[in-house]
Structures are given as structure tokens and as C-alpha cells.
MARZA-232885 format. One line per field, with one value per residue (C-alpha): residue in three letters; residue number from 0; x, y, z. Coordinates in steps of 0.1 Angstrom, whole numbers, plus 5000, padded with zeros to 4 digits. Example, Ala and Ser with C-alpha at 12.3 -4.5 7.8 and 13.67 -1.06 7.14 Angstrom:
2
residu	[ALA_SER]
num	[0_1]
c1	[5123_5137]
c2	[4955_4989]
c3	[5078_5071]
This chain:
584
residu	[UNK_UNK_UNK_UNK_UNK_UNK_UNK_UNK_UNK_UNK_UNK_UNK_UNK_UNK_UNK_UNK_UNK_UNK_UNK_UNK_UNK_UNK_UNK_UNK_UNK_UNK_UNK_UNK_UNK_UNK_UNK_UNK_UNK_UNK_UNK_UNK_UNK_UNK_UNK_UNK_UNK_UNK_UNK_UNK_UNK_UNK_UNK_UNK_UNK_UNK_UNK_UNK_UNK_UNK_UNK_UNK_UNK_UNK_UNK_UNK_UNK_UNK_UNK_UNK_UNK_UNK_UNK_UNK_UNK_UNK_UNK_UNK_UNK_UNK_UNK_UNK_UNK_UNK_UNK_UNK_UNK_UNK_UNK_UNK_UNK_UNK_UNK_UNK_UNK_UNK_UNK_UNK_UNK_UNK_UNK_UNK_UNK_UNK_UNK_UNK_UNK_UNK_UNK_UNK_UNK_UNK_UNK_UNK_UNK_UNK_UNK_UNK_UNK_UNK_UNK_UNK_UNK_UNK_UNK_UNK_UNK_UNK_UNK_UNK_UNK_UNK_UNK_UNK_UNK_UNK_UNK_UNK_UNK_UNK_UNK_UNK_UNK_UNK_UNK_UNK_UNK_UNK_UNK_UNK_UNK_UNK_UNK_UNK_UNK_UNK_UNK_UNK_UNK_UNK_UNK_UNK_UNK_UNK_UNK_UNK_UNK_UNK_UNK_UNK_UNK_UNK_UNK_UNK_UNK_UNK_UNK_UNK_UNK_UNK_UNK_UNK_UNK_UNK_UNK_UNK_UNK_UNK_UNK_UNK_UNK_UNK_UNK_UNK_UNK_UNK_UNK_UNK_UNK_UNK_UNK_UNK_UNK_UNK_UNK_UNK_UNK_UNK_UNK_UNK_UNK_UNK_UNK_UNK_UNK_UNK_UNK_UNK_UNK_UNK_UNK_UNK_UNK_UNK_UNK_UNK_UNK_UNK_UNK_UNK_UNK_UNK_UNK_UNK_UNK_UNK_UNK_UNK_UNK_UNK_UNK_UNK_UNK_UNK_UNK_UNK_UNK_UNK_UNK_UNK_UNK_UNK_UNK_UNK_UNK_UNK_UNK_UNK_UNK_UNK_UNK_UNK_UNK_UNK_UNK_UNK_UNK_UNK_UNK_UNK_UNK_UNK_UNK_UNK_UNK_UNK_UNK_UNK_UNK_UNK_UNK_UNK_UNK_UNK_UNK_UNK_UNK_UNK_UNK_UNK_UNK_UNK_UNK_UNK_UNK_UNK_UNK_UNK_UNK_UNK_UNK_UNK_UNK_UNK_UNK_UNK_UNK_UNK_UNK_UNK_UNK_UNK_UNK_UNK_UNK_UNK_UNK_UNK_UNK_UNK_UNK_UNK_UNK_UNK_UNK_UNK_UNK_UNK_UNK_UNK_UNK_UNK_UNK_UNK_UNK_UNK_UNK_UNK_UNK_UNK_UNK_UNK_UNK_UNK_UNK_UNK_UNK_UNK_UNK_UNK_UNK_UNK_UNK_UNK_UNK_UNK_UNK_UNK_UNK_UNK_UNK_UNK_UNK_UNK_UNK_UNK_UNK_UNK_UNK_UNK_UNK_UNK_UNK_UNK_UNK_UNK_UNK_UNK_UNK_UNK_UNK_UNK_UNK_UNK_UNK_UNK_UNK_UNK_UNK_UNK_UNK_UNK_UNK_UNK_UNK_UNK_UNK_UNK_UNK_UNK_UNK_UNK_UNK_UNK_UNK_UNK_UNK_UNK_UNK_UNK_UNK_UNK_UNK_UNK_UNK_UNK_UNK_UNK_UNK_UNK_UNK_UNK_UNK_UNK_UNK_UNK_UNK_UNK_UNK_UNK_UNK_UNK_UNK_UNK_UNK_UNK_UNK_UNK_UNK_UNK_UNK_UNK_UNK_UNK_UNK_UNK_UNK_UNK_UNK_UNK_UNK_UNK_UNK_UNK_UNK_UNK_UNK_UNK_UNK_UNK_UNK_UNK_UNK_UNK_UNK_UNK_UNK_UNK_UNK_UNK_UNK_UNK_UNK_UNK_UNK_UNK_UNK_UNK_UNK_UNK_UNK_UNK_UNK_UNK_UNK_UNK_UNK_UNK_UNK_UNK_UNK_UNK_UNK_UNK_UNK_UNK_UNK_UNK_UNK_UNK_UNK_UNK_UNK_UNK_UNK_UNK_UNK_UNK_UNK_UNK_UNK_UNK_UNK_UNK_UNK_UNK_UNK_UNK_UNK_UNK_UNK_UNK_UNK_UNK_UNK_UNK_UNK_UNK_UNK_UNK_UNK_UNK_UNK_UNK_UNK_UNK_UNK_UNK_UNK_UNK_UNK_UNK_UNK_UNK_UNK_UNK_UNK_UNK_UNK_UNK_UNK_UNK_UNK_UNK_UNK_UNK_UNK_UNK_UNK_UNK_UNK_UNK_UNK_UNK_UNK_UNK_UNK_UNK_UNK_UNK_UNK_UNK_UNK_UNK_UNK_UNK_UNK_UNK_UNK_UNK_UNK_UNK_UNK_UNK_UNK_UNK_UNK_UNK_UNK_UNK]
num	[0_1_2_3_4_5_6_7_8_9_10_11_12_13_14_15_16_17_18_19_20_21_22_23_24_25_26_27_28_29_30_31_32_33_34_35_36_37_38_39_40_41_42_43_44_45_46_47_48_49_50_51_52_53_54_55_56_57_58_59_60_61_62_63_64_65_66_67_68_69_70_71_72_73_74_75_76_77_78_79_80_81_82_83_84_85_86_87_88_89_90_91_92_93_94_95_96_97_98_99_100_101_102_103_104_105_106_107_108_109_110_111_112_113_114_115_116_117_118_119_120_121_122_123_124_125_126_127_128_129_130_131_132_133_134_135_136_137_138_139_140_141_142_143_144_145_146_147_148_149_150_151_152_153_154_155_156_157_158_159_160_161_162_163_164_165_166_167_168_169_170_171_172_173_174_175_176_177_178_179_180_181_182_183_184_185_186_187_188_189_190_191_192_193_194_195_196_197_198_199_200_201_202_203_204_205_206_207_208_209_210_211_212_213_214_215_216_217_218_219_220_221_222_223_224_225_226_227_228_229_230_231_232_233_234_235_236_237_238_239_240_241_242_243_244_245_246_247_248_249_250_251_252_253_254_255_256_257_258_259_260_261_262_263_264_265_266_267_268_269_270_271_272_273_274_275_276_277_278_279_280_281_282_283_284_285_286_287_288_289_290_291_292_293_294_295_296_297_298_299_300_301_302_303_304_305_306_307_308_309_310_311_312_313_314_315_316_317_318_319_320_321_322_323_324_325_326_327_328_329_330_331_332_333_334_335_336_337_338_339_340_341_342_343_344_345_346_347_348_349_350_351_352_353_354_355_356_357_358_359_360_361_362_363_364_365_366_367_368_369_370_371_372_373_374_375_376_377_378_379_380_381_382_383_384_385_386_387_388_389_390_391_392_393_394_395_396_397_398_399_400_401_402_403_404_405_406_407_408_409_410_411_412_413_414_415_416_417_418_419_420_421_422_423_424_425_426_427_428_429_430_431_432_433_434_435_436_437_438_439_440_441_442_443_444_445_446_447_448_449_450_451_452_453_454_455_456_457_458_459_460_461_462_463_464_465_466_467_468_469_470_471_472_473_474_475_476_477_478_479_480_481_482_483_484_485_486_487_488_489_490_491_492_493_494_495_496_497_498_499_500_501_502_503_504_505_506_507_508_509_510_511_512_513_514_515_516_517_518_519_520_521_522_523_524_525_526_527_528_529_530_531_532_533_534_535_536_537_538_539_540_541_542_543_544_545_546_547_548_549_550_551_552_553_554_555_556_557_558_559_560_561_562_563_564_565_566_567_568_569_570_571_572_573_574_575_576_577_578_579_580_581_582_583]
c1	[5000_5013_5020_5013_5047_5037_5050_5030_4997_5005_5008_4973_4958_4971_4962_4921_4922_4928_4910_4877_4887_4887_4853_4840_4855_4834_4804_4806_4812_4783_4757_4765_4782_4763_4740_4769_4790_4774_4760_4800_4803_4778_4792_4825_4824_4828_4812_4807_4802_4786_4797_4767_4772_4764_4734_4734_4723_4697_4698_4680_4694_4715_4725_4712_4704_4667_4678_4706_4728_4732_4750_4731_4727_4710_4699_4709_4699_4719_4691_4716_4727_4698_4699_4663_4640_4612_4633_4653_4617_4603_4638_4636_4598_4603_4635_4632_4609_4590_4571_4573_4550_4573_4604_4595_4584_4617_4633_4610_4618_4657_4655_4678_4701_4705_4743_4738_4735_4692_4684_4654_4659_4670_4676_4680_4695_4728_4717_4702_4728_4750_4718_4721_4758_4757_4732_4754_4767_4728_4721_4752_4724_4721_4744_4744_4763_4768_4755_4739_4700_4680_4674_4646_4655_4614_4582_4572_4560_4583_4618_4594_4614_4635_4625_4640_4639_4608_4613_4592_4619_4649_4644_4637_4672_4694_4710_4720_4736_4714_4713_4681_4692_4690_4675_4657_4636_4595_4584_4592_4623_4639_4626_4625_4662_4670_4699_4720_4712_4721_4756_4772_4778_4814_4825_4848_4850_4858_4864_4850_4845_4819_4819_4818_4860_4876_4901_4920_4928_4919_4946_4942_4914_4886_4881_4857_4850_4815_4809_4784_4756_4754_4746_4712_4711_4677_4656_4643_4645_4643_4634_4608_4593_4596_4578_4548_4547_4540_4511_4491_4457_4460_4430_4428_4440_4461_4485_4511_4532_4556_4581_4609_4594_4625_4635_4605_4622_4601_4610_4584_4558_4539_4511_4493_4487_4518_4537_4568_4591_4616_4590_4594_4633_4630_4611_4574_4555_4521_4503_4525_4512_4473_4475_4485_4461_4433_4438_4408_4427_4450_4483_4499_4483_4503_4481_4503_4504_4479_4449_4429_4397_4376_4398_4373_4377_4411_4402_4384_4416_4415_4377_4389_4421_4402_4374_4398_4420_4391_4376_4347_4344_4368_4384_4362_4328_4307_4287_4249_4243_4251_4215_4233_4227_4220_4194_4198_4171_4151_4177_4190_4226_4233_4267_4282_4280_4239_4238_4254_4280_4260_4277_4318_4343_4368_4392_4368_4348_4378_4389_4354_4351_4318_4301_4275_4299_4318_4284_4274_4308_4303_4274_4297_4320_4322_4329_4353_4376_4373_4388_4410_4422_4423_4449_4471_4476_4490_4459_4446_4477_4508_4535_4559_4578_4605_4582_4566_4528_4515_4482_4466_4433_4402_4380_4352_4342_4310_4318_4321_4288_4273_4288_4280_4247_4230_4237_4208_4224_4220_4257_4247_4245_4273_4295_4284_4294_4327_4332_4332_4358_4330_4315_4334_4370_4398_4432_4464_4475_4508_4491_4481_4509_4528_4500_4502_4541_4539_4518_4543_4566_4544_4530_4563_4555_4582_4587_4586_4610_4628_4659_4686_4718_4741_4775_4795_4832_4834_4808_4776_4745_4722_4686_4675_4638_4617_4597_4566_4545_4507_4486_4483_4493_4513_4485_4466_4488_4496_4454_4455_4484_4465_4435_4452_4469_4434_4423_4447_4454_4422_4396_4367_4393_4387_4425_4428_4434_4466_4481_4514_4530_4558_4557_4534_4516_4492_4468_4432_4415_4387_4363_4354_4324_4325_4302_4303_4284_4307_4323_4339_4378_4395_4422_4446_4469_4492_4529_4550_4568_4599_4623_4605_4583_4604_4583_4551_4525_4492_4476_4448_4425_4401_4366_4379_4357_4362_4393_4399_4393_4411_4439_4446_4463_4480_4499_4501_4523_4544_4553_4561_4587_4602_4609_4626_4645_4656_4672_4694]
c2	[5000_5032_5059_5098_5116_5139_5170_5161_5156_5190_5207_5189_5209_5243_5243_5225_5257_5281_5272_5273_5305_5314_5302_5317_5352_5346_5332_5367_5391_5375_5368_5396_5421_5416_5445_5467_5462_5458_5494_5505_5490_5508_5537_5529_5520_5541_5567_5584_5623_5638_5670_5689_5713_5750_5753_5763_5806_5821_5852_5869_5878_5908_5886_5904_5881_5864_5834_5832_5815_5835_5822_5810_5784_5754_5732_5695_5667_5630_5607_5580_5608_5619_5617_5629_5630_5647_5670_5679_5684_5706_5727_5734_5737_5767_5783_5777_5778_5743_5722_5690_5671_5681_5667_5638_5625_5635_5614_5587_5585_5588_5550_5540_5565_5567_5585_5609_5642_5653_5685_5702_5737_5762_5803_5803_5841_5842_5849_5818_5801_5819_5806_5770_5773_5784_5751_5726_5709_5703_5688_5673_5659_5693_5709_5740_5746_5776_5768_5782_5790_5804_5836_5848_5889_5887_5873_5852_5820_5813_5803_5781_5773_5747_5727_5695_5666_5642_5604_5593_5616_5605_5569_5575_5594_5582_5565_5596_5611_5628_5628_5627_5666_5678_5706_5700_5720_5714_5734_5757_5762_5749_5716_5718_5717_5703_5682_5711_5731_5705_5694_5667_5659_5650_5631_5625_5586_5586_5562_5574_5564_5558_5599_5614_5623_5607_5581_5593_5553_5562_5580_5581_5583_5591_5624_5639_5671_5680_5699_5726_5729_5752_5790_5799_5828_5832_5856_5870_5907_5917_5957_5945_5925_5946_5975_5951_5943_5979_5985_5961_5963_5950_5942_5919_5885_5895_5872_5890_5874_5889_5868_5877_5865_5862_5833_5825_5832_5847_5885_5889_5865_5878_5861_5881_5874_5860_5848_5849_5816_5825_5814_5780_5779_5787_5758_5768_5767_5751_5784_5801_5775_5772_5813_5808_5777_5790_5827_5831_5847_5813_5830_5797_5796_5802_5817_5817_5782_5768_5791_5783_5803_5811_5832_5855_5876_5869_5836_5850_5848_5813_5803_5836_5815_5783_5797_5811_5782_5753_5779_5786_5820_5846_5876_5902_5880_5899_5879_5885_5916_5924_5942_5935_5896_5873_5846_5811_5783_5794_5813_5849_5854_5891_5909_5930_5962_5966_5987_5964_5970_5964_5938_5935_5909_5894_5922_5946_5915_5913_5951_5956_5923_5918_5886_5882_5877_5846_5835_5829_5816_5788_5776_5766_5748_5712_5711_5687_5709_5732_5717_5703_5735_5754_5725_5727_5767_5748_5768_5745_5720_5723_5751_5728_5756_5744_5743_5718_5713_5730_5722_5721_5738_5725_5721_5702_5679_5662_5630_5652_5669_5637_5618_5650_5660_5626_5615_5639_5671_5698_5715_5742_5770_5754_5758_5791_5801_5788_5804_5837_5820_5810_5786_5752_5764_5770_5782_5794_5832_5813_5799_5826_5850_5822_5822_5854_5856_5826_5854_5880_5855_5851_5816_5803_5784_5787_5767_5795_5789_5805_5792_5808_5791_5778_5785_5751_5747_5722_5732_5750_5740_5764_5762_5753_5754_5735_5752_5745_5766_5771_5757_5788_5802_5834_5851_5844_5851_5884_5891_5882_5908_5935_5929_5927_5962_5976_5967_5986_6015_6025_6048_6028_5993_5978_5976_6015_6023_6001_6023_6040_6072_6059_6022_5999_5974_5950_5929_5918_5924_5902_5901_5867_5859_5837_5813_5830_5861_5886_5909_5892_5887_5911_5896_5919_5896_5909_5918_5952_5958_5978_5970_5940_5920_5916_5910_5894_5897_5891_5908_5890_5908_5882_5897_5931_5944_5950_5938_5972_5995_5973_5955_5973_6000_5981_5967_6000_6008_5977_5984_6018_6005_5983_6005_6031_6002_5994_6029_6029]
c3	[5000_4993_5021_5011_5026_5056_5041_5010_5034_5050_5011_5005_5037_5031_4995_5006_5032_5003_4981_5009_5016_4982_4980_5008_4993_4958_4980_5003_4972_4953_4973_5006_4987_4949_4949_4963_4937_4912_4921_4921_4886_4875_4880_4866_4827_4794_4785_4747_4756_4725_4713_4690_4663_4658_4639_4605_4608_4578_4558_4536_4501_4512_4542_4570_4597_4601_4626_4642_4677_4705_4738_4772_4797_4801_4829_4828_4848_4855_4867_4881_4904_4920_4953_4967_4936_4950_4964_4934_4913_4942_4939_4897_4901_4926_4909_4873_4846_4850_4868_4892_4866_4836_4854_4869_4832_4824_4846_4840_4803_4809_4827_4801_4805_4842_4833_4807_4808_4801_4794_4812_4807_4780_4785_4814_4834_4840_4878_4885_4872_4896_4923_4916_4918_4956_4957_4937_4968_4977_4941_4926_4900_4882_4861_4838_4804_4786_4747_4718_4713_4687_4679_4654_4644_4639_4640_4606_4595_4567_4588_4612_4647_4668_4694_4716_4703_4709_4718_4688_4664_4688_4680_4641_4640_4665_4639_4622_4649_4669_4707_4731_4736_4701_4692_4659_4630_4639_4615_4582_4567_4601_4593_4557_4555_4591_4572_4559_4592_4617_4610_4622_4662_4673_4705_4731_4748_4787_4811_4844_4878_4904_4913_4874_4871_4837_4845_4814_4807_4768_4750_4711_4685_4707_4707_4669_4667_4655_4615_4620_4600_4565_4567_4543_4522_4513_4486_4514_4512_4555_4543_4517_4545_4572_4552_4542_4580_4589_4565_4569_4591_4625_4630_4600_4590_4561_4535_4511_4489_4465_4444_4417_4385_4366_4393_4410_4445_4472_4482_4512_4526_4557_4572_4597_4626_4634_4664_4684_4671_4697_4725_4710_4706_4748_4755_4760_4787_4787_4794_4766_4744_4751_4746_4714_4698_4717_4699_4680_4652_4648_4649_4639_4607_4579_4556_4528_4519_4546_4542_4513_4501_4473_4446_4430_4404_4400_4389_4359_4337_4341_4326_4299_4282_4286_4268_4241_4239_4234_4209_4225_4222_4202_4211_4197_4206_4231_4245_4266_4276_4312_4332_4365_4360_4337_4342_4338_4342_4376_4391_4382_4393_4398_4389_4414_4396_4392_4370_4343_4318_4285_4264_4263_4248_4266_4279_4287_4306_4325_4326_4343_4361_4348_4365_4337_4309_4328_4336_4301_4291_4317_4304_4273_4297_4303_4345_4343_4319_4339_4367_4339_4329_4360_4375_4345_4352_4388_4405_4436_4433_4455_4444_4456_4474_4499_4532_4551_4546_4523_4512_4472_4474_4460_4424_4428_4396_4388_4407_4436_4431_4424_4456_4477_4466_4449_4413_4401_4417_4392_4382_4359_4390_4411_4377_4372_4408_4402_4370_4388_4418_4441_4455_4462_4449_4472_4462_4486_4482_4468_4440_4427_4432_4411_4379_4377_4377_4351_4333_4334_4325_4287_4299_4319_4350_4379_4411_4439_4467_4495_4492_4474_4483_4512_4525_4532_4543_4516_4491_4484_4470_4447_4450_4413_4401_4381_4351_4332_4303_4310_4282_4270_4234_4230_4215_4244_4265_4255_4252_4288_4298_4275_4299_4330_4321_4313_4343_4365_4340_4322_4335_4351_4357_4391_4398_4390_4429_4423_4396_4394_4377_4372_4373_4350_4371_4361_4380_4387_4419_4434_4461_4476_4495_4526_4542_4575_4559_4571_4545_4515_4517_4496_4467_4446_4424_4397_4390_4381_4350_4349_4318_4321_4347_4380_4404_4413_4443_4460_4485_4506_4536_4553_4555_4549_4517_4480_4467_4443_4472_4501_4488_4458_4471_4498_4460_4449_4481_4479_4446_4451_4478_4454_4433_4459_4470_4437_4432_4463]
């Protein structure tokens, strides 16, 4: 039998004792010590710090600024270091701009990221961050941070604004780059070209421990500094908009648009009323925003490309060229003879000047705006070419300007009336409504500003936009629009711009309160009337002529009267500042 050597027994027992204590070590640190360490862990791993960019700063066409980044502070919050949570929500809630409710769902949605940095709170005065750093010791949780916020030179709806990212956006474009802090575009240009603004986020990779300090274990290749975002010159002219601004009613909803038609970029686009987009790049508080949806004037309403409403009169040009071009009627024809309405069928459909204007061909019908002689020319119009036609001049169809939203109007057709009314509704009066721009149609104040540049433009179509150009470290991009001839001939064309000049420079024309010494303008005026039964919405659409057509406009007052006495003079004046700015 063999005998183990003592000294090799005694080896045996030291090494059984060691590795039981051992045991009992791992036993102790897993099952006594687990949560405590695992707590310590926690708070020692790798960290990626993300560095944003500068936003991208707009311009208008002169390159004077419209939004810009000015410094300040904001209030951040690391959930994994919050000691007393109530107490910490109680503490922002009586010193800063927010309350309990908002921060505890703050918290509540940063669960997975119990060691980042959250913001809560933007702009906020340099003397309470000079409070809360006499109370750091109290909340080691909070934090401030000098950075950038938005600054809007003036109220518009055009640029749009910034806001903090959402969760539903954070997890669509996390991907991309984007922190849960970003500020992003919500609306307008902000958001319409959030991917040239932005830029690109950089960041730095720690190692830290349990109490925040970097352990500096990490010595090359983590560290990216961010791109900042592209500057936007726009066509935007600030003085041109600024002046529109100032003469426009206040107690009216109001709409101008004025656009270059050799290039179809926007010069001025005011919607009235408007509102503060710097409330939004703050962070807005709840009272702040049920002021503003629950303004019976709808100041967030973008009447430019968001309102639409029955064109009127200036719609008449329209149902004219279609009449010429399907041959329907002739340029000298004159057709029934205007009493101050025509009947037709049952009904007799009055024209707005009662006394009538005997019989008239084409351009004095539309010199005069007489109702009666579109009435009768409707009756020769098939509905659905109509509609037809009137979408081909890209009237009630998106512009396709560079903004978010906007909406096509409306042309009903015979299905409609059929599917609305029962397949035995009668059309005849409905079409001769809309022959005169009432009734069922709807068009934007952009759509027509842009039919009436294509018209300057002899029958050229062009894309309207805001955007003129970046500026890029690397390169620049040019805004470059698309183009498309009306289905109108020349000689139609020019019949039209004959009338149109009439109309605004001939004794007795309804535009005649828009004319000019000095400055040939042409236009058509209209007056719209509304379901509510308050006034009807005055329209003045047209474009001025110097060497040749340069620029474009409408004019549109909600419920404020006739078109020729209300909004054509409001052109007159716009035009008139043009041109003074012209010869600076």
C-alpha cells in the first residue's frame, strides 16, 4: 500500500484551506456584497460624451440676419445621480421655469440612460445660474452649460422654429447622429432643410469612475470634433418684408406674397397674425402654448400656403384663356348683355355692379370684372375641363415651394357633386358660381401669386422657393427650380396681359386704385364671399413691370371688403417700395 509523505499531506491541507477560503470570498462578494458592487460597477464604465454642432444661421438675400445663435445656459439633469428626487423636482419647480410634473416625466423616460446628461431647461438668466451654483453641493444631479439657442430677428412663419427633440423623432434618427438633447427644426424652413442646418455631432469617449472624474485610461482616436451645419442665404429681402409688416391692418388676417418673376424666388411673405418663434426655441411653457392655439385669430396659421379660400375675380383669367384656347368663344365676341345679371334656368345670378355693363368681349369683361359675361361663358364649359384646365395653370395643386405642409386647394368635379349632393344634383349653378371664383373652389394666396408671375413670364411656370443658396466649408449648394409653360398660346397670353393692364390702368378698371405714375403694374382684383356672411375677403393679384416683369405679388385681407378699394392699394404701396429700393 502506498504511504502519502507527511510533508506532502500538509501541502494537500494548506492548498484544501485556500482554496475554501477562496470560496468563501466569491460566495461573500456575490451573494452579501452583489448588489453593492454591482451598484459601484455601474458607475465605473465608458462613457461616449457627444459633442453637437452650431446650427446652420439664415439670411435673407442681402445677408442680414433672420435666425441666428446667441449664447446661454441650460439646465441639465443626471438621473443615476439623483439623490432625493422629489426633492430635486420641488427645487427646479420653485426656481426655474417648470414644473414637478414636467420633470418627473423627464426622469421617468431617461430610465435607460441613468448616466447621461438630460436637458430640462433652456435660457435660462445668468443669475440663476449663479443661484444654483451656491446650491450645487445640495444637488450634485444638476448641472448648467453655457451653449447656443435660437434667435429669430422677427416674428414670421416662413423660417418656422426649433424645438427639443421628441422620443418618437429620437428613435427614428438616432441613427444619424442625433442625441436625446437635440434641438431640431418642427416646422418651416427649420425643418425643411434640418439636414444642411444641423451638421454633424462630434464626440469625446471617457472612462470614468463611480463619482463622474475621467480616468483618462483612453489615450488616442477618441476624441471627433462636430461639422456645424450650413449658413442659408435666402431671397428673402428683410426691408421688403419689414415694410409690408408695417402696413398692413391690424386688426385683420392678412397674406402677402411677392416673388421675383425672373426666378421665381420669394422677396416677402407675411402672414398676419403671426407669432413669436423665439417662444418655442425657449422651450414653451404650457400656458404660453394654450394662449397661442386658443387665439381666436389662429396666429399659427400660415396663411400663405395653409389658408385656402375662394379666389374670385382673380380667377376670371382662368375660365377667359380656357374659353379662348378650346375655341369657344373669340376675342372680339361679346357675349349677353350684362343688366346687373344674367338669368339662367330658375335662378337669376346678379353681377356686382347693378347697373350692368351692357355687352363686352373678353378684355373689357375682365377690365370691368363683369360677373354676367363669365356666367354665360360657363354655360359653354364642360365642369370637368374646367377643373381640367384650371389645374394645369397649377391653380389648387401644390407650388411645391420648399416648406413643410403646404396644402393644394380645392376644384370640385362632377363626381364630387354627384357623391355630395346625389347623382341627380344639378351642376349648371354650382359651375356658374365657380366660373366667377365662388363657390366650392379654394386656392392658397401662393398659388396665385405664382399664375400670375407665370403670366408675366408670357406663359412660363416657375417653382417658387425660399431658398437661394448655402455656404459650406466644403461646398455650396444652389437652390434650382423646376419650370413649366401654361397651356396657354402666346396670342393668348399676350390678350390676357392686355386685359390685365386695362384693368389697372384705364379709367373705370377695378384695379385702377393700384396704379402707378411711374411704374406699370398689372393685376386683377377680386372680392370673395365667405360662408360665414361677414364681408367678403379682399384679393389683389398681379405683377409690376419695369424694363420687364420683375416681380410678382398678391395681396389678401380676410373679410375686409372689395378687393379694388382694400387690397389694391395696399399693392400700389408695395410696389412703390420696390421700386425706391431698387434705386438705392
Amino acid at each position: 500500500m502506498y504511504n502519502t509523505p507527511k510533508t506532502s499531506r500538509i501541502s494537500i491541507f494548506w492548498i484544501s484551506c485556500l482554496f475554501l477560503l477562496l470560496l468563501t470570498s466569491i460566495f461573500h462578494l456575490q451573494i452579501f456584497k452583489g448588489d453593492e458592487y454591482a451598484a459601484i460597477s455601474e458607475k465605473n464604465f465608458v462613457r461616449l460624451k457627444t459633442i453637437l454642432p452650431m446650427r446652420g444661421e439664415i439670411f435673407d438675400r442681402r445677408y442680414r440676419p433672420i435666425a441666428l445663435n446667441k449664447p446661454s445656459f441650460s439646465l441639465y439633469i443626471i438621473p443615476g445621480q439623483i439623490k432625493d428626487r422629489k426633492k430635486v423636482s420641488k427645487f427646479i419647480d420653485d426656481y426655474f421655469r417648470s414644473s414637478q410634473v414636467e420633470i418627473d416625466e423627464i426622469i421617468s423616460n431617461s430610465k435607460f440612460r441613468m448616466f447621461q446628461e438630460i436637458l430640462l431647461i433652456q435660457n435660462i438668466p445668468y443669475e440663476k445660474v449663479v443661484f444654483l451654483s451656491e446650491h450645487i453641493n445640495d444637488f450634485p444631479s444638476l448641472t448648467c452649460k453655457s451653449e447656443s439657442i435660437r434667435n429669430y430677428i422677427y416674428n414670421n412663419h416662413f423660417v418656422g422654429y426649433v424645438g427639443r427633440i421628441s422620443e418618437d423623432e429620437y428613435e427614428n434618427l438616432k441613427k444619424t447622429g442625433y442625441s436625446i438633447n437635440s434641438i431640431i427644426g418642427k416646422t418651416g424652413l427649420e425643418k425643411f432643410y434640418e439636414s444642411l442646418l444641423v451638421g454633424k455631432s462630434g464626440y469625446d469617449i471617457l472612462q470614468v469612475d463611480s463619482s463622474g472624474r475621467n480616468l483618462q485610461f483612453f489615450k488616442h482616436n477618441l476624441h471627433k470634433d462636430p461639422v456645424d451645419g450650413a449658413d442659408i442665404i435666402l431671397t428673402i429681402d428683410n426691408e421688403l418684408q419689414n415694410f409690408i409688416n408695417t402696413i398692413l391692418p391690424e386688426d385683420k388676417n392678412c397674406a402677402v406674397v411677392v416673388c421675383d418673376t425672373r426666378t421665381g424666388g420669394i422677396l416677402a411673405y407675411v402672414s398676419k397674425p403671426e407669432f413669436d418663434p423665439n417662444l418655442f426655441a425657449a422651450g414653451l411653457s404650457m400656458e404660453e402654448w394654450n394662449n397661442l392655439i386658443n387665439d381666436p385669430r389662429n396666429p399659427m396659421l400660415d396663411r400663405i400656403i395653409h389658408g385656402t379660400y375662394p379666389p374670385g375675380s382673380t380667377y376670371k383669367p382662368i375660365v377667359a384663356t380656357l374659353g379662348l384656347e378650346d375655341s369657344l368663344i373669340t376675342p372680339t365676341e361679346k357675349l349677353s348683355e350684362c343688366t346687373g345679371g344674367l338669368q339662367i334656368g330658375d335662378r337669376f345670378f346678379k353681377c356686382w355692379h347693378e347697373e350692368g355693363h351692357g355687352r363686352l368681349e373678353i378684355i373689357n369683361a375682365i377690365k370691368y370684372s363683369c360677373d354676367v359675361f363669365f356666367y354665360d361663358l360657363s354655360t359653354r364649359i364642360e365642369l370637368d375641363r374646367m377643373k381640367e384646365f384650371t389645374c394645369q395653370n397649377r391653380l389648387t395643386v401644390k407650388t411645391g415651394i420648399d416648406l413643410i405642409g403646404e396644402r393644394d386647394g380645392f376644384f370640385p368635379d362632377l363626381k364630387w357633386y354627384k357623391e355630395s349632393f346625389g347623382k341627380y344634383a344639378g351642376i349648371i349653378g354650382p359651375k356658374v358660381n365657380l366660373a366667377i371664383g365662388q363657390g366650392e373652389i379654394l386656392c392658397t394666396p401662393l398659388q396665385l401669386c405664382c399664375y400670375f408671375a407665370a403670366i408675366a413670364n408670357d406663359g412660363l411656370w416657375k417653382q417658387p422657393h425660399l431658398m437661394n443658396r448655402t455656404i459650406e466649408e466644403t461646398c455650396s449648394k444652389e437652390f434650382i427650380p423646376w419650370e413649366e409653360n401654361l397651356p396657354v398660346s402666346e396670342k393668348n397670353i399676350k390678350l390676357l396681359q392686355n386685359a390685365l393692364l386695362k384693368a389697372v390702368n384705364e379709367r373705370y378698371g377695378t384695379g385702377s386704385a393700384a396704379r402707378l405714375n411711374n411704374i406699370t403694374i398689372y393685376g386683377k382684383t377680386g372680392s370673395a364671399e365667405n360662408h360665414m356672411g361677414e364681408e367678403t375677403h379682399a384679393w389683389f393679384a398681379g405683377y409690376a413691370v419695369w424694363e420687364e416683369p420683375e416681380i410678382a405679388f398678391t395681396v389678401f385681407l380676410e373679410n375686409a371688403g372689395h378687393g379694388g378699394s382694400v387690397a389694391a392699394p395696399l399693392a400700389s404701396r408695395i410696389v412703390f417700395f420696390y421700386d425706391k429700393m431698387k434705386r438705392k
